[in-house]
Biotite code that builds the C-alpha atoms (Angstrom):
import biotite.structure as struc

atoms = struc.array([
    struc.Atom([102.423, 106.211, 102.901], chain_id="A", res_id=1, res_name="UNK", atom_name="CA", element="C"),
    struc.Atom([101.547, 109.613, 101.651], chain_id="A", res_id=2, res_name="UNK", atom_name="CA", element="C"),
    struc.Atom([99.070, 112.041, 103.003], chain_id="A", res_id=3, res_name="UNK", atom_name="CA", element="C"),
    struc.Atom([97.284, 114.880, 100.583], chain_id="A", res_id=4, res_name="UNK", atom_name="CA", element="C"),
    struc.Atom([95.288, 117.257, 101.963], chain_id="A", res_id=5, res_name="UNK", atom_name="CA", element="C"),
    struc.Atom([92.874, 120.015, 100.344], chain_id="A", res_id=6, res_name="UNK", atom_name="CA", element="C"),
    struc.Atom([91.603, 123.215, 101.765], chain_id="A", res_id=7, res_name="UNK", atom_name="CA", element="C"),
    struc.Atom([90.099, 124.083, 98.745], chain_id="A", res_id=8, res_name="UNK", atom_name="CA", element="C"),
    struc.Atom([87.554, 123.265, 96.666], chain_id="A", res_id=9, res_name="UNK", atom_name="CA", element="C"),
    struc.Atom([85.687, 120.282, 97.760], chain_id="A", res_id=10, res_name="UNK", atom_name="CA", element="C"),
    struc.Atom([87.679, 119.788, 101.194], chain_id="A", res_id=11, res_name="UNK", atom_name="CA", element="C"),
    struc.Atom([88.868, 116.707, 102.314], chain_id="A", res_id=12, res_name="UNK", atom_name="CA", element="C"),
    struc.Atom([92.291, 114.589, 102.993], chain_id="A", res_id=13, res_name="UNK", atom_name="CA", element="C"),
    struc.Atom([93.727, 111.196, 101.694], chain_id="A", res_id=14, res_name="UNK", atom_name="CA", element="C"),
    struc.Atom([95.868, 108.540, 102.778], chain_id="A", res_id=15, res_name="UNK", atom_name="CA", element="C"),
    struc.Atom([97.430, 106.409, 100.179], chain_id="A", res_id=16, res_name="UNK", atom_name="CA", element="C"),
    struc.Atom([100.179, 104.248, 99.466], chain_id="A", res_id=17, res_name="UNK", atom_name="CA", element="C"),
    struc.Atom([102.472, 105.553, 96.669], chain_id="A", res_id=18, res_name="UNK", atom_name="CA", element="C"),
    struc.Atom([104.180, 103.083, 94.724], chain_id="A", res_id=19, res_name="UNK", atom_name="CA", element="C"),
    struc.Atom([106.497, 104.965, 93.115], chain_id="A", res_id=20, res_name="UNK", atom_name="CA", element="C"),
    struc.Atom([108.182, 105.389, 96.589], chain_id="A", res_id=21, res_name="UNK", atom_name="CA", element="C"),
    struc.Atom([109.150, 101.817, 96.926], chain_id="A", res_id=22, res_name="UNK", atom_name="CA", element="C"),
    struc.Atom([112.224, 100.450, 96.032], chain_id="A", res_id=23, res_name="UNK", atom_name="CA", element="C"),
    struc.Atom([111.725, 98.165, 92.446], chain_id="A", res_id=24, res_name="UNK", atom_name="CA", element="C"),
    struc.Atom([111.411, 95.091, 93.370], chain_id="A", res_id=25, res_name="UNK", atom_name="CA", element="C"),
    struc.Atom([109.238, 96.147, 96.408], chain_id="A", res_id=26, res_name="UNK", atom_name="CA", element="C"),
    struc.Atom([106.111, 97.839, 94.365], chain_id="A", res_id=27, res_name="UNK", atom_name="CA", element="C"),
    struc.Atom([103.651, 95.043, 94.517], chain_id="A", res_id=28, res_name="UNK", atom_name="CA", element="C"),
    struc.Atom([103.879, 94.324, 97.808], chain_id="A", res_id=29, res_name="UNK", atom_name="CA", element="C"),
    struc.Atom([101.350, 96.470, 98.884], chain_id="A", res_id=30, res_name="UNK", atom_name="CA", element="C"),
    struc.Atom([98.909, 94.193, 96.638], chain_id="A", res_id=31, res_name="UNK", atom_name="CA", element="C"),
    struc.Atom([100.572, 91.051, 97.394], chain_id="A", res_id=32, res_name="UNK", atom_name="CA", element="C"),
    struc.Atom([100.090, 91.862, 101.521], chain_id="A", res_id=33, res_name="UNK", atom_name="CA", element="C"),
    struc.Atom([95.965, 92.401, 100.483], chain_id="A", res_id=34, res_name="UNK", atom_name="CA", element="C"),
    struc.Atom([95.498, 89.073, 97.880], chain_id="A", res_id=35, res_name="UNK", atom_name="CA", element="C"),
    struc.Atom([93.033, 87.055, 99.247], chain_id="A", res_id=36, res_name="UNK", atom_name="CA", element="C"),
    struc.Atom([94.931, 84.139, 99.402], chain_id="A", res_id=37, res_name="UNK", atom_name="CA", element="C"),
    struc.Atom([97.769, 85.955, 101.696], chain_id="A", res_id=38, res_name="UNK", atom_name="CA", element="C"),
    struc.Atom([100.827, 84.443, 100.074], chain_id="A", res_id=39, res_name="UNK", atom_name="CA", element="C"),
    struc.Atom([104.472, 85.984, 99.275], chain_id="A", res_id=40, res_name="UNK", atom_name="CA", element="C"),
    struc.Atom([106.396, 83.986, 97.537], chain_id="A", res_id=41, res_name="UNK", atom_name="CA", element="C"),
    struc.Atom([109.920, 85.727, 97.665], chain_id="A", res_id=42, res_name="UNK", atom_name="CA", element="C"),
    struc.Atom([113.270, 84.454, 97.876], chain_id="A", res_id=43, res_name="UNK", atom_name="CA", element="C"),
    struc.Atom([115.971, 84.292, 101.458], chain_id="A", res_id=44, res_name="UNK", atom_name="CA", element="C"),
    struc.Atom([119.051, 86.128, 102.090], chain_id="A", res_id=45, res_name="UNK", atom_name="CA", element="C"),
    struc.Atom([121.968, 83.748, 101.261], chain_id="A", res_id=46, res_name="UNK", atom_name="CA", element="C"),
    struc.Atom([120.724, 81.310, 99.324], chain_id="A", res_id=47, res_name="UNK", atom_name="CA", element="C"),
    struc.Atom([120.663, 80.669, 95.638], chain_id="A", res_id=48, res_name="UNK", atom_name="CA", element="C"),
    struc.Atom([119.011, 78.287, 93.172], chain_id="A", res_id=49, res_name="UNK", atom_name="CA", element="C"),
    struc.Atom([115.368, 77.257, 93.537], chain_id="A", res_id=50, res_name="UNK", atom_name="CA", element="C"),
    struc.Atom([115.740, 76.189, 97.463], chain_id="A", res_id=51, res_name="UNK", atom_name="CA", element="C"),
    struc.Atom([116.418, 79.991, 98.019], chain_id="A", res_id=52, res_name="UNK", atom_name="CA", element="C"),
    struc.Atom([112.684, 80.428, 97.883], chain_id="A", res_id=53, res_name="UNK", atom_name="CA", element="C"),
    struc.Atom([109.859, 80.561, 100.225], chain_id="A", res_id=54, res_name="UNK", atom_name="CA", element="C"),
    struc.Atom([106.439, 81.104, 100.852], chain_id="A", res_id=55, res_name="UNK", atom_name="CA", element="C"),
    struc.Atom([105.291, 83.598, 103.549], chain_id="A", res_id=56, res_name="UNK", atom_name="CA", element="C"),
    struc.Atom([101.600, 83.978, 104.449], chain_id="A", res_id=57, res_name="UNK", atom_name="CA", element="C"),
    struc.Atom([99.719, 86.965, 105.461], chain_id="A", res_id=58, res_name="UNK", atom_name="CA", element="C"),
    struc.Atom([96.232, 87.698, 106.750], chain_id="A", res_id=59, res_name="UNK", atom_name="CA", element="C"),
    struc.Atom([94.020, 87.997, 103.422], chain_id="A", res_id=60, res_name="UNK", atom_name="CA", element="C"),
    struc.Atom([93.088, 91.590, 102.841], chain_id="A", res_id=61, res_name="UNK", atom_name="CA", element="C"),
    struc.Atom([94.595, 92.529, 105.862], chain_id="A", res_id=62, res_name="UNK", atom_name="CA", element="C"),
    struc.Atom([95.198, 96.024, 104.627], chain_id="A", res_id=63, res_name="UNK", atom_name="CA", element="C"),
    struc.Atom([91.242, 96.481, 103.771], chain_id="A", res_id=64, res_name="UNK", atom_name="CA", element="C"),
    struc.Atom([89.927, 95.197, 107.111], chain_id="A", res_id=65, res_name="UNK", atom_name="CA", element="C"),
    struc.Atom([92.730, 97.484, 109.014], chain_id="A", res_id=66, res_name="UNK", atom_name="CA", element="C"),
    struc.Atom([91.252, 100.929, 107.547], chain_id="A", res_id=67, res_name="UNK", atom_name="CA", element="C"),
    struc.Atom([88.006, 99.976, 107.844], chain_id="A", res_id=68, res_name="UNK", atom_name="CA", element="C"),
    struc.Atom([88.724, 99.370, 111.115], chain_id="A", res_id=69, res_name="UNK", atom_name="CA", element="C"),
    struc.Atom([90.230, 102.060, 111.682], chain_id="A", res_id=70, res_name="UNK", atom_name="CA", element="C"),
    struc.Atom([88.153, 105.093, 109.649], chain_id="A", res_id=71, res_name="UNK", atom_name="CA", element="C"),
    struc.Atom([86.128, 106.184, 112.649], chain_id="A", res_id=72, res_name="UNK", atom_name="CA", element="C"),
    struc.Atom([89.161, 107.343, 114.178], chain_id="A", res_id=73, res_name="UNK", atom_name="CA", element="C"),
    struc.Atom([91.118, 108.537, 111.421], chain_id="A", res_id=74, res_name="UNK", atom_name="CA", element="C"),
    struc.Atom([88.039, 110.340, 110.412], chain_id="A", res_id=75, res_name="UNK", atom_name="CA", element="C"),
    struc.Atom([87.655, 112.083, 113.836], chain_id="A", res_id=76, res_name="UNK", atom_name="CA", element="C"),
    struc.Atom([91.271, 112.856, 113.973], chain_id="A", res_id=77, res_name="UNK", atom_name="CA", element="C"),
    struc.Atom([90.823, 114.657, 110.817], chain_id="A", res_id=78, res_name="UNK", atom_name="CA", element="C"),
    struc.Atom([87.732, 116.453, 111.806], chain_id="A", res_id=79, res_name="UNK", atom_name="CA", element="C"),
    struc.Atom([89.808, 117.667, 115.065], chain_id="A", res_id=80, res_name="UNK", atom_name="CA", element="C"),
    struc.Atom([92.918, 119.496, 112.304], chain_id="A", res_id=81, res_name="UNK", atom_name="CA", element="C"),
    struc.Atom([90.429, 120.853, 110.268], chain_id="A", res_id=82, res_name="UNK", atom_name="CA", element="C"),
    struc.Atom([88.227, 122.379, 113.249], chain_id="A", res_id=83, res_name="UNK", atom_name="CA", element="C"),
    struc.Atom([91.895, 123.854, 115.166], chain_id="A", res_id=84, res_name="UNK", atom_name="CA", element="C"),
    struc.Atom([92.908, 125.299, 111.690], chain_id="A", res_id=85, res_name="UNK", atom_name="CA", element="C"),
    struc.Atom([89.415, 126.628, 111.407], chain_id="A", res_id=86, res_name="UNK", atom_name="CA", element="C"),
    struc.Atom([89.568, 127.735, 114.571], chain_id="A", res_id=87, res_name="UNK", atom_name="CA", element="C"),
    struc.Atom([93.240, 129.879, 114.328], chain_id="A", res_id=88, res_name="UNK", atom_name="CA", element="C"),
    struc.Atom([91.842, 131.351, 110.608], chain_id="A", res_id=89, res_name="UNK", atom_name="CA", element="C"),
    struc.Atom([88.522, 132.550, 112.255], chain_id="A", res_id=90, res_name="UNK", atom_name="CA", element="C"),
])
């Protein structure tokens, strides 16, 4: 997870997932946890050949319904940084 904030400009702050961050083999999980048919098909520690793999099953676009369950208060908590900043500048 990365966090950018601007003070100038057109003011504002993001939260995003960088990619680039993730190990290799690890950069689509991100999409593959948000599908909206919830599956991960990866392989198990241990074992080789095609038994070695297995399906694992996530809440579809779990990542979606999280932040937009959660933007009030992320948006609020960002409101309350930008207002003490504001407030030690002023």
């Amino acid at each position: 997870m990365r966090i950018t904030v601007r003070t100038t400009g057109v003011v504002g702050a993001r939260v995003w997932m960088d990619k680039n961050l993730l190990p290799s083999d690890l950069r689509d999980m991100p999409t593959a946890m948000n599908n909206s048919n919830g599956r991960i098909r990866h392989p198990t520690f241990g074992r080789k050949g095609r038994g070695g793999w297995v399906n694992q099953w996530t809440t579809p676009l779990w990542w979606e319904k999280t932040v937009r369950q959660h933007t009030p208060r992320m948006t609020a908590e960002v409101e309350r940084v930008l207002n003490d900043v504001r407030r030690i500048l002023d």
